[in-house]
N, C-alpha and C positions, 0 to 999 in steps of 0.2 A: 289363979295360978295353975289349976290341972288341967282348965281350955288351953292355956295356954302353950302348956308343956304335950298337953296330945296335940297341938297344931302341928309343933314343932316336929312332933315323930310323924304324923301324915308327910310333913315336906322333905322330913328324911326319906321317907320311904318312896315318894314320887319319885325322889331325884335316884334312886338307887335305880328305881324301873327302869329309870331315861336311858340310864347308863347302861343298861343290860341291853335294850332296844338296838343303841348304838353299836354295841358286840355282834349285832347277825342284822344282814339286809339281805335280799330276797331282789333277783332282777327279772321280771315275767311280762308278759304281752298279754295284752289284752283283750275282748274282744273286737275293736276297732283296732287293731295292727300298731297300738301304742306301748309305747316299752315303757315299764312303770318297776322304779327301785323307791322298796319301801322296809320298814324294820318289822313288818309282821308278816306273816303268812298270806301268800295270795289267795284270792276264792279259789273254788275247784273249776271255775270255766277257764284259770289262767293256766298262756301255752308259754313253752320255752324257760320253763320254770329254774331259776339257774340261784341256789344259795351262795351266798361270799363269806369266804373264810376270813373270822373275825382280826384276825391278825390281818388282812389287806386294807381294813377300814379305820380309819383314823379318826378316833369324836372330837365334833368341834371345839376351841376355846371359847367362841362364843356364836350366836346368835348370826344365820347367815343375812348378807343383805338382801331385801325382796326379790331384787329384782334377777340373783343368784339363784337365791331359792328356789324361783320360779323356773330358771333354766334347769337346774339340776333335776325339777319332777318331771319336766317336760324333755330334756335330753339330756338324761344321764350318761357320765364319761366316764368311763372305764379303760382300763391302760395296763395291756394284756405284758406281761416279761418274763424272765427267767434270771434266776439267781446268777447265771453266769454271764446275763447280758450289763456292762458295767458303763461305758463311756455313751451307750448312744442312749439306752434309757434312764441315765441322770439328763443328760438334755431332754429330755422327752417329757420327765417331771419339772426340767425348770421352764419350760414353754407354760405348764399346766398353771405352775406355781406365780407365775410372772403375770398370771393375767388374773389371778384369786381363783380358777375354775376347783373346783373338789371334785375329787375324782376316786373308785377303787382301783386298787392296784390288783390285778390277779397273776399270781406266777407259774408259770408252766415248767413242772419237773417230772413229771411219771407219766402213765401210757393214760392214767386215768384223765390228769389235767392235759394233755394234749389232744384225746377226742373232746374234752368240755373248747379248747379252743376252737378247735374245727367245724363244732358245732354250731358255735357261735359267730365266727369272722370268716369260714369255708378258707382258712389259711393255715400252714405250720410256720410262716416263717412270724420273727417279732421284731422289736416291739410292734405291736397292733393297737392303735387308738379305735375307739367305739365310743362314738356320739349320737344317742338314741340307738337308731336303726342302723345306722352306715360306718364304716369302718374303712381303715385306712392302713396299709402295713409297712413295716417299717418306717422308716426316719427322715422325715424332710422337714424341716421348721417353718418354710414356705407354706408348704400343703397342710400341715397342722394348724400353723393359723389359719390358714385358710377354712378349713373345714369350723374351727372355734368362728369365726367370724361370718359362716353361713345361716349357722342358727341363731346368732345374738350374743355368745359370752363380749361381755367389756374387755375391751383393748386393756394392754398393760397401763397401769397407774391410774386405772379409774379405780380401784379398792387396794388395799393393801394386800401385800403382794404374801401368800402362801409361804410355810415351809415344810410340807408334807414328803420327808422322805421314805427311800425305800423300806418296806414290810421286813420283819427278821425270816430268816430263815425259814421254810417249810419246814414242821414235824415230821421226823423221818428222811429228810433231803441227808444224803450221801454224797454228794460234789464235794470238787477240793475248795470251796467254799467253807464248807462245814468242818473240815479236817482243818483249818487253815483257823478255824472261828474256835475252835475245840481246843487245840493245841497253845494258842495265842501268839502265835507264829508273826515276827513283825516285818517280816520281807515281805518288801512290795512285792507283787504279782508284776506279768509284761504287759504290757497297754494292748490292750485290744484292739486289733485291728477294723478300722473303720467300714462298716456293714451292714444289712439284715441279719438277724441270728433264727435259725431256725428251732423247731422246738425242742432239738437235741443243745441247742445253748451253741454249734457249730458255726464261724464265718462264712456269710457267703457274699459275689462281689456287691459294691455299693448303688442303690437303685439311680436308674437315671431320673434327673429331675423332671418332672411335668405336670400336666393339668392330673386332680386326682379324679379315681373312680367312686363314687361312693361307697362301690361294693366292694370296694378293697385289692380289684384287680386290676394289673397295671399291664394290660398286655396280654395276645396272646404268647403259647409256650414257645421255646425256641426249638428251631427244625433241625431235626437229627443231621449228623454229617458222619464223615467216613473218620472211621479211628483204625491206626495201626497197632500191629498185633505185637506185644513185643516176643523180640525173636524171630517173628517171621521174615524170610526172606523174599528179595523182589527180583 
């Protein structure tokens, strides 16, 4: 009876670790140029050492499939947003969710998460998808599969489909999000205009479609032109 009952507290106690593991994941590169997202601390040779805020990671209900698994150590997806990007990054999560990929969510709201973006994707605008190494910005369902379908995630309806929604609020987040979450205010918001959202959560116009970059650039910048002064006369 007392093997038995201390088994029983060892498998408590496992499973408490698991769970604490799953609270903090760590995204780092390795010495071979490989991106490795793991729930412990990197060695000291790992570069680009980037921790994820426990609130962006979701633990599983169960057990992933191998062949999942196997994609996530090898190209982990990450799916960079901001609390006030609302219609394009819920498509953004139901692409992820629609094909089982697991993903973290990371949210860009102060000066500090917006150099950890810049760092990471060399963009301010979002949503930004990051598969492994390569990164893609803002919103095309096209080019999103496309990029899931270059490394091997399963087409939708080969596992059952995700429902990993958006992360709560950042700690400290002061957007009318948060006043709107606060107060319990039940008026809709105005639909958000269809876009890239830059890291200030601002609209800007919607990307043309095309072949993607993997670096995440879609183009070079556009060429200055002549602006009128106002008030000036001609």
């Amino acid at each position: 009876m007392i093997s038995r009952a201390f088994l029983l507290v060892l498998l408590a106690a496992a499973a408490t670790s698991s769970g604490l593991a799953q609270a903090q994941q760590y995204r780092w590169t390795d010495a071979k140029g490989r991106v490795q997202l793991t729930d412990t601390p990197p060695p000291a040779s790992a570069k680009n050492v980037r921790r994820i805020e426990s609130s962006t990671v979701q633990p599983e209900a169960a057990p992933l499939p191998f062949e999942i698994a196997r994609l996530q150590k090898d190209f982990p997806v990450t799916l960079y947003t901001t609390p006030s990007c609302k219609d394009l990054c819920e498509q953004a999560r139901a692409v992820l969710n629609r094909r089982s990929v697991p993903f973290s969510e990371f949210q860009v709201w102060n000066e500090k998460t917006q150099q950890e973006l810049k760092n990471a994707t060399g963009s301010n605008q979002l949503p930004v998808l990051m598969v492994g190494r390569s990164s893609l910005r803002g919103f095309d369902q096209g080019q999103f599969e496309k990029m899931l379908d270059s490394v091997g995630y399963p087409a939708a309806g080969a596992y059952p489909a995700r429902n990993q929604a958006a992360p709560a609020l950042p700690e400290g987040y002061t957007g009318p999000e948060a006043a709107t979450a606060k107060s319990g205010a039940t008026k809709a918001a105005p639909a958000a205009k269809a876009g890239p959202y830059d890291a200030s959560g601002l609209t800007g116009p919607a990307p043309k479609p095309g072949q993607y970059d993997a670096s995440g650039l879609t183009g070079p910048p556009p060429k200055p032109g002549q602006y009128g002064v106002p008030g000036e006369k001609k």
